[in-house]
C-alpha positions as CSV (number, residue, x, y, z in Angstrom):
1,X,-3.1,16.2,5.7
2,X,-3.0,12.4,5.6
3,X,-1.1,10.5,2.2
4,X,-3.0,9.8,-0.8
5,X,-2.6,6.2,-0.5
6,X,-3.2,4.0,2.7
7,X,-1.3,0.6,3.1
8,X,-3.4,-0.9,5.6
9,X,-2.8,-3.2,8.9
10,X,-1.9,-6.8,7.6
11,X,-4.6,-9.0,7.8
12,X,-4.9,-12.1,9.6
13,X,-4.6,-14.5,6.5
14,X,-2.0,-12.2,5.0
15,X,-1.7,-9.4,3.2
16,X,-2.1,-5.8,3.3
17,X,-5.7,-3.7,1.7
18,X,-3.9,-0.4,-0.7
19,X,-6.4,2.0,-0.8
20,X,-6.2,5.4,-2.7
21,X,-8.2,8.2,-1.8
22,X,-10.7,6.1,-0.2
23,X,-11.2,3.7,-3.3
24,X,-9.4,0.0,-2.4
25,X,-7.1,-0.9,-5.0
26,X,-6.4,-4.1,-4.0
27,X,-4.7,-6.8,-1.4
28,X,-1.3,-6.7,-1.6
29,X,0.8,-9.6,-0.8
30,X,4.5,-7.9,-1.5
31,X,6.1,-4.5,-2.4
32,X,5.8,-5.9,-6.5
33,X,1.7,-6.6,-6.2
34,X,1.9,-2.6,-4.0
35,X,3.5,-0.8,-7.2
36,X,1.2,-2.1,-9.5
37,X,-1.6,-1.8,-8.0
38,X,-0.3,2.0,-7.9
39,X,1.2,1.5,-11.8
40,X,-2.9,0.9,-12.3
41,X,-4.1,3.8,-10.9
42,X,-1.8,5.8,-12.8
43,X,1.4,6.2,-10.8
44,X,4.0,4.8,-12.9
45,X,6.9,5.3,-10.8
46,X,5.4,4.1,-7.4
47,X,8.1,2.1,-6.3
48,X,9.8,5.2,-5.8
49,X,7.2,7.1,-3.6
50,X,6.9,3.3,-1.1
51,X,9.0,5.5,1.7
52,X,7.6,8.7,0.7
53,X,5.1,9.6,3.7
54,X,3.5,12.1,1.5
55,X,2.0,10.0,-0.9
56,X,1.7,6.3,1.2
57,X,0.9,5.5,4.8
58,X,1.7,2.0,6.2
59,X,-0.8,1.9,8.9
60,X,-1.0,-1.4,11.6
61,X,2.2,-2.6,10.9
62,X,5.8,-2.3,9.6
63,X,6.1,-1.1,6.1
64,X,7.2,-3.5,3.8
65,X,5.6,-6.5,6.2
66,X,3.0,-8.4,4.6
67,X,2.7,-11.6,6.6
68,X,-0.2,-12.7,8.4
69,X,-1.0,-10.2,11.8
């Protein structure tokens, strides 16, 4: 069973797509613009599930990373 919420690869002009059960919450562009995109979709304590691998997935690149690939 994959994690609820998928930090994509960065992207080449920087930036990471958050997506949440499929639905794309947003380009993030740090770990602050990552929590509230998940503040938004209800999660109010996200910061404290960033290292949790059963509710995010950093896919394509080190978590935390956010620079241009």
């Amino acid at each position: 069973m994959s994690a609820p919420i998928v930090v994509h690869r960065p992207s080449p002009t920087g930036g990471r797509r958050v997506t949440a059960g499929g639905e794309i919450l947003g380009l993030a562009y740090d770990d602050h613009d990552l929590t509230e995109f998940l503040r938004r979709a209800g999660l109010s304590d996200g910061e404290r599930i960033l290292d949790d691998p059963q509710w995010v997935e950093w896919r394509g690149g080190r978590a935390h990373q956010y620079q241009a690939a």
